[in-house]
N, C-alpha and C positions, 0 to 999 in steps of 0.2 A: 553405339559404336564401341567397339572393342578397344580398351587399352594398351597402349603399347606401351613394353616395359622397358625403361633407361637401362642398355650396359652397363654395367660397373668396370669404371677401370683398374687395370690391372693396376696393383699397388708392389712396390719391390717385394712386400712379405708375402706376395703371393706368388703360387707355383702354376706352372702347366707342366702334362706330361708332355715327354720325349716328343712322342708320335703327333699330338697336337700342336708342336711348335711351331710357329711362325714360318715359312720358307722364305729366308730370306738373303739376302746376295750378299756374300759374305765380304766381309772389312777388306781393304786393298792391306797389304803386306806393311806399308808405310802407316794409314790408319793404325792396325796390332800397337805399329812401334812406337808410336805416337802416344796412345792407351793408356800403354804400359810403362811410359817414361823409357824407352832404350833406345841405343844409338841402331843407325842402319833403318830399313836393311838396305844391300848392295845388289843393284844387278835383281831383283827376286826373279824368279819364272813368272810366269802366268797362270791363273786359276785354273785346274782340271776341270773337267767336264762334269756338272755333277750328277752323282751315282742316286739311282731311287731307293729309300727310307737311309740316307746320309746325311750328316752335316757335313760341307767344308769349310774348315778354317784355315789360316794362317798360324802353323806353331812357330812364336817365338822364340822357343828353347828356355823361356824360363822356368826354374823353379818353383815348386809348392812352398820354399821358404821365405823367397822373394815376394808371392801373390800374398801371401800371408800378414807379409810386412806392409804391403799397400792396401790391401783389402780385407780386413783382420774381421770388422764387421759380416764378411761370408762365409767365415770356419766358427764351428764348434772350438768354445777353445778349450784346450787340453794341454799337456805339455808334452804327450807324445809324439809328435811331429818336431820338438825343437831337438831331441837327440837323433831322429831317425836319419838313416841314411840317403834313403831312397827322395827324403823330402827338398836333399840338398843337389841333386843333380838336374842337369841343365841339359839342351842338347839343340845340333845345330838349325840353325830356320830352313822350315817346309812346310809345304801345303801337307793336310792332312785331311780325311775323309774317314768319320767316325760312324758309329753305324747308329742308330737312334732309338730302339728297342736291343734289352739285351737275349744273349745267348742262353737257352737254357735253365731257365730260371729254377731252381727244384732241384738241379742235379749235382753230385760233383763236380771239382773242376775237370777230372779227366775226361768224361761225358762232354762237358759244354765245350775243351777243347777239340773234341774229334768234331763240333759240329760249325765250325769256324769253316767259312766256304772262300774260294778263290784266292788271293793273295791275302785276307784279312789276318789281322793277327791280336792277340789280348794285348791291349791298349796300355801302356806305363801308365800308374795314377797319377805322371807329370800332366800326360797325354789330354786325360781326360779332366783331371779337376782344370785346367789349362783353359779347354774348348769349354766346360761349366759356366766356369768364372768369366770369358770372353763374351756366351754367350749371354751372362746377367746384367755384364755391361754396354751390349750394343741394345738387348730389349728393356732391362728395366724387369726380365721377369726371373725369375729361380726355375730350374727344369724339376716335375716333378719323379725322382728317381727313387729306387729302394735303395738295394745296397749291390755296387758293381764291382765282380770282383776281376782284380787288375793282374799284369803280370809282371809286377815285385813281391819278392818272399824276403823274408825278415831271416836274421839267423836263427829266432826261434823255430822257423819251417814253416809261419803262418803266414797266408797271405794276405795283401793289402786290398781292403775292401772303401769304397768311395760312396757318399749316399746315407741315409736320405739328406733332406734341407731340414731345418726344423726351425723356429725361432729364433734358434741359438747361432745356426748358420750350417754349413754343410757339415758332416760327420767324416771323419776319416778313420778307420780302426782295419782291424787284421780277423781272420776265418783259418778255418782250418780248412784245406784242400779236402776234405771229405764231409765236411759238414754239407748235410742238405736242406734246401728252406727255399719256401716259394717266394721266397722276397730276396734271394741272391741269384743275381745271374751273372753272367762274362760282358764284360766290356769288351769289343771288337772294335779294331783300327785298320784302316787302309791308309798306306804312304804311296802317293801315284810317283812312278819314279822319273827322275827325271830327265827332259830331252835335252839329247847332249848336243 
């Protein structure tokens, strides 16, 4: 009789890709708030319909400086995130629908933006280390990513790149809008808008 061999479960230090993730029904608006320690929310909408190779989640609006302070053990740490700017902004609660493979991995970012389809649009690195981190904490797993490039630019001109996981925890650093590498792609966002 043939062997059958034990799953191993998934342990937090370990990753899946994107595309392999779980489909799973994403946290109610009040779960997020809950999570996360924050007041609210008021009134949310109701979940979108979900879109095929998307995640939906609930963005609370908080910041990369904020997840950092609560979940410190998920970032690489560095001290370039405590002066950045872009790490300190917030933004109002919405459902969001992310895309789950990135754009264009290899190309510049002007290539990977012309190839952004329908209402999509390159994701804030709030956006997506956001739904990362949301999603570490409802599976218990790490997505396994390269390096996603987002759409915050630094007054250096460089841009904000998210990705991979490693040991240490997620990585966050900066690209130049022409650098090419098969391990950088675009992050892509969809905000379903909302009925009035």
């Amino acid at each position: 009789m043939a062997k059958v061999k034990a799953k191993k479960p998934i342990t937090p230090r370990e990753t899946k890709k994107p595309e392999e993730a779980k489909k799973y029904t994403p946290l109610s608006p009040k779960q997020v708030h809950e999570l996360f320690g924050l007041p609210g929310p008021y009134e949310p909408p109701p979940a979108p319909i979900s879109l095929v190779g998307y995640a939906t989640f609930w963005d609370c609006g908080i910041s990369i400086e904020r997840l950092r302070e609560k979940h410190r053990s998920l970032f690489y740490p560095t001290d370039f995130l405590d002066k950045a700017r872009f790490a300190k902004d917030t933004d109002s609660w919405k459902w969001r629908q992310i895309r789950l493979t990135p754009i264009e991995p290899g190309k510049p970012f002007a290539e990977q933006q012309k190839k952004l389809t329908n209402a999509d649009k390159p994701a804030a690195a709030r956006e997506l280390v956001t739904f990362l981190v949301l999603h570490f904490l409802t599976t218990g797993e790490r997505l396994e990513i390269d390096r996603w490039r987002c759409l915050d630019v630094l007054p250096s001109k460089k841009r904000v790149i998210a990705g991979p996981f490693s040991d240490l925890g997620m990585d966050i650093g900066t690209v130049s809008d022409d650098w090419e590498s098969p391990n950088i792609g675009l992050a892509a966002i969809f905000t379903p808008p909302r009925k009035a």
